[in-house]
C-alpha positions in Angstrom: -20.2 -53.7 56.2 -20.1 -52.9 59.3 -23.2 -53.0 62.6 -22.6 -49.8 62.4 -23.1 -49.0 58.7 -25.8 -51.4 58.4 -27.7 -49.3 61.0 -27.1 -46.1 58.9 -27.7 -47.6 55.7 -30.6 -46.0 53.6 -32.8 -48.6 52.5 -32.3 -48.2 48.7 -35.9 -47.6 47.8 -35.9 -44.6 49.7 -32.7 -42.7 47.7 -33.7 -41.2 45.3 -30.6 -41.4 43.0 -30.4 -38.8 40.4 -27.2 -36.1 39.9 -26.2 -33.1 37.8 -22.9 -32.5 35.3 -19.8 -30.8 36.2 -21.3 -28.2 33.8 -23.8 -27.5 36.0 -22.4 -27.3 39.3 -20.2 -24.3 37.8 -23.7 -22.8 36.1 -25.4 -23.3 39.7 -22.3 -22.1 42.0 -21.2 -19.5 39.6 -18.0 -21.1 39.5 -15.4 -21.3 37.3 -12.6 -24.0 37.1 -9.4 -21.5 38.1 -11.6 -20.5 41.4 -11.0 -24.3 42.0 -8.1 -24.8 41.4 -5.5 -25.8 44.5 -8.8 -25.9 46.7 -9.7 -29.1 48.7 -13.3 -29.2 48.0 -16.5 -31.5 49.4 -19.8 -32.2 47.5 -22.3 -33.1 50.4 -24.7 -34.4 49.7 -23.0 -35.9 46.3 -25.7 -38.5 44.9 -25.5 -39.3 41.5 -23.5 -35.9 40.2 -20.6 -36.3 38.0 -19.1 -32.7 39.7 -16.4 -35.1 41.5 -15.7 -37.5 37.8 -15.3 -34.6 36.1 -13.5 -32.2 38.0 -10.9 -34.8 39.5 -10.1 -35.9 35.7 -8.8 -32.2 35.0 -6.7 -32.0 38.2 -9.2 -30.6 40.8 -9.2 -32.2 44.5 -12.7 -33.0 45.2 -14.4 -35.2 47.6 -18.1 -36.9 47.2 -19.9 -37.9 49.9 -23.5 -39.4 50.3 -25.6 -41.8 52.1 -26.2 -43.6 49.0 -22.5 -44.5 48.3 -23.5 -47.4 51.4 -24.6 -49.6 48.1 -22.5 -50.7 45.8 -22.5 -48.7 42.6 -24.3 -51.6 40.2 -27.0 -51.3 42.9 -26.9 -47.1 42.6 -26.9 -47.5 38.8 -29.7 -49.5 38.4 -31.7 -47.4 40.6 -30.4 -44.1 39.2 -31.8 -45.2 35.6 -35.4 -45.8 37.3 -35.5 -42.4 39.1 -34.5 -40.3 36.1 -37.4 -42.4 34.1 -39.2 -41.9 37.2 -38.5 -38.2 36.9 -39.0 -37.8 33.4 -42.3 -38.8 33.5 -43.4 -36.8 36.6 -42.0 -33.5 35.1 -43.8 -33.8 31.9 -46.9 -33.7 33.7 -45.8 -30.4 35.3 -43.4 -28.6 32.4 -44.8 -25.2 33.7 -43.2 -25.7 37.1 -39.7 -25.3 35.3 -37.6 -23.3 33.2 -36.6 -24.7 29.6 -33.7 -22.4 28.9 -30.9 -24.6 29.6 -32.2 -27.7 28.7 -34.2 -27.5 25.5 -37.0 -30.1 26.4 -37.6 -33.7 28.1 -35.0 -35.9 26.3 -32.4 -33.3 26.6 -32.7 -33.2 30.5 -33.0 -36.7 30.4 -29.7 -37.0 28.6 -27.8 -35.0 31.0 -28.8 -36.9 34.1 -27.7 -40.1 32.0 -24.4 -38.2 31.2 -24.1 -37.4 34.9 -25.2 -41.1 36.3 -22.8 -43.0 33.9 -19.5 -40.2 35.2 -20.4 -40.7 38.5 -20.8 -44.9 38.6 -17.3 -45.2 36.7 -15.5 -42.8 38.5 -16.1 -44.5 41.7 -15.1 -47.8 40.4 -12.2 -46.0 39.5 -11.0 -43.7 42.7 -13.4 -45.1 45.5 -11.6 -43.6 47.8 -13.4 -40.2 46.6 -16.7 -41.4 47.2 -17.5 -41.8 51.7 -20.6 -42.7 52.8 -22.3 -40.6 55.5 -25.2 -39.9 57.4 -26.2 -36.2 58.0 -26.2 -34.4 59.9 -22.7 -35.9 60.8 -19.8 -36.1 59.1 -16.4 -38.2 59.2 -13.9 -35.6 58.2 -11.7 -33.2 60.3 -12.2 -30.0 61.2 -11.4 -27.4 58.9 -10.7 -30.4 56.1 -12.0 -28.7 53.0 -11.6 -25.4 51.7 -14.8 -25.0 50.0 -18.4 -27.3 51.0 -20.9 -27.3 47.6 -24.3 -28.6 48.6 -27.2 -28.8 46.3 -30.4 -30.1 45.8 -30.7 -31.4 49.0 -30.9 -28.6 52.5 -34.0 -26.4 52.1 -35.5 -28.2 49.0 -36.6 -31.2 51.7 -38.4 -28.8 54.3 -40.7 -31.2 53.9 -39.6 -33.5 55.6 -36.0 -32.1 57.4 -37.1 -30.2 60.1 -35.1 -26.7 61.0 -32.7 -28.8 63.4 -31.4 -30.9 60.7 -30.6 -28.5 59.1 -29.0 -26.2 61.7 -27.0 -29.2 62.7 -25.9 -30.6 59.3 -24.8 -26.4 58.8 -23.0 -26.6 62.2 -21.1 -29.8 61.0 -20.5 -27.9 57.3 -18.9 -25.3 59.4 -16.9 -27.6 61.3 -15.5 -29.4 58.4 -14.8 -26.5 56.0 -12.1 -24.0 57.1 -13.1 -21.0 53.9 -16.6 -21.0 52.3 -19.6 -23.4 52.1 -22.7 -22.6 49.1 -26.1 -23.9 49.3 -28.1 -24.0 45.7 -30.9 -23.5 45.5 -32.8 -21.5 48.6 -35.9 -22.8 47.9 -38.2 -26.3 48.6 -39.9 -28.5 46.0 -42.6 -26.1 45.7 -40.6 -23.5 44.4 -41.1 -21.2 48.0 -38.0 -19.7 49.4 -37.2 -21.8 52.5 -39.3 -20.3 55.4 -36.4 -20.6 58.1 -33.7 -19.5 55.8 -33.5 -15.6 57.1 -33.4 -17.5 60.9 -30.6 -19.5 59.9 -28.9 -16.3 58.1 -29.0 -15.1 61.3 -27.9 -17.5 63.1 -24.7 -17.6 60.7 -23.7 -13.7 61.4 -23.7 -14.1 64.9 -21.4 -16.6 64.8 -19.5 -14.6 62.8 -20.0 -15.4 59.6 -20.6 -13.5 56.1 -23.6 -14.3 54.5 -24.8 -13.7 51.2 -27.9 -14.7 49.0 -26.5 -14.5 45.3 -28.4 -14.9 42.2 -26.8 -17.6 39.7 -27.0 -17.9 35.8 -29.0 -20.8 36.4 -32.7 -21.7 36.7 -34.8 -24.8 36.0 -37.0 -25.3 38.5 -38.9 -22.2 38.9 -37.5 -19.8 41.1 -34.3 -21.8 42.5 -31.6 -19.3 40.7 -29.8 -18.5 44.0 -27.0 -19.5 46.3 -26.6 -19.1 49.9 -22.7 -18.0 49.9 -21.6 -18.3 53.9 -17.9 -17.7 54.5 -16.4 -18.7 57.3 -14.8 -16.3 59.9 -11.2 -16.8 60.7 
């Protein structure tokens, strides 16, 4: 590893490495697999989602990319079964802050994060080459790389702690890399609030030409996250 990458590099501590199926992405993105189809697509951030395992395996071209994908996957894989533990535990104490129609209870959830872990760390022994590390809000790809950008979990849930020019910097660099359609899931941060900058970045987005549209998904486990910011690109 590079200077370079060792100055980016993530102390591992601080990932928190935890991912969703295939299954859900299309569930979260309202997607199905013959809108994919023939489209470059980008997962960023990827973390420990099996979207890219299972989507390359039938023939789709996707790309994962992540800060975390710095450490080696045992490293990733050892951490990833201590944050879903981790994870477990904390949302038993707060079952009411979510919705348990598409997972039936605790050891179901937990099962699918497993499922999702395992794709991911095999897959990227497998095709490496799918799997780039990066640190937001930049990104090594060309402009106008990907058709479609799927980013979840990640922008907007952290408003917390990613001020309003991360994020209008990591959406400029989304922009730049993507030459169709980029969709955010969900529009909301850990609290379940809808992220209070969002309608100043929608704005933002349309006067730069961009059509922008809040969509409602057939998916919702955390309280209140069952929407998608859909922002397609002008040409």
């Amino acid at each position: 590893m590079s200077k370079v990458e060792l100055s980016k590099k993530l102390d591992l501590e601080r990932i928190i490495f935890i991912g969703r199926t295939f299954e859900e992405y299309l569930d979260m993105f309202s997607l199905s697999v013959e809108k994919l189809e023939g489209k470059k697509i980008l997962d960023c951030p990827a973390g420990a989602c099996s979207f890219t395992a299972s989507g390359n395996k039938i023939g789709l071209d996707i790309t994962a990319c992540d800060i975390a994908y710095y450490h080696s996957v045992e490293d990733l894989e050892m951490k990833g079964l201590q944050d879903i533990e981790h994870a477990m535990e904390h949302i038993e104490k707060v079952k009411d802050n979510y919705v348990w129609d598409y997972f039936n209870d605790i050891d179901d959830l937990r099962g699918h994060r497993l499922h999702a872990l395992k794709d991911c760390s095999n897959n990227r022994k497998e095709i490496s080459e799918k799997y780039i590390p990066v640190t937001l809000p930049t990104l090594p790809f060309k402009d106008n790389e990907f058709d479609i950008i799927f980013s979840a979990h990640f922008l907007f849930m952290y408003a917390d702690r990613l001020d309003y020019q991360f994020h209008m910097k990591t959406l400029n660099e989304l922009l730049r890399v993507s030459s169709d359609e980029i969709c955010i899931f969900p529009l909301v941060d850990l609290e379940g609030k809808r992220y209070e900058h969002l309608d100043e970045l929608i704005l933002y987005l349309t006067d730069k030409g961009c059509t922008v549209e809040e969509v409602k998904v057939g998916y919702e486990f955390q309280v209140n996250a069952d929407s998608m910011l859909k922002i397609k690109k002008c040409n």
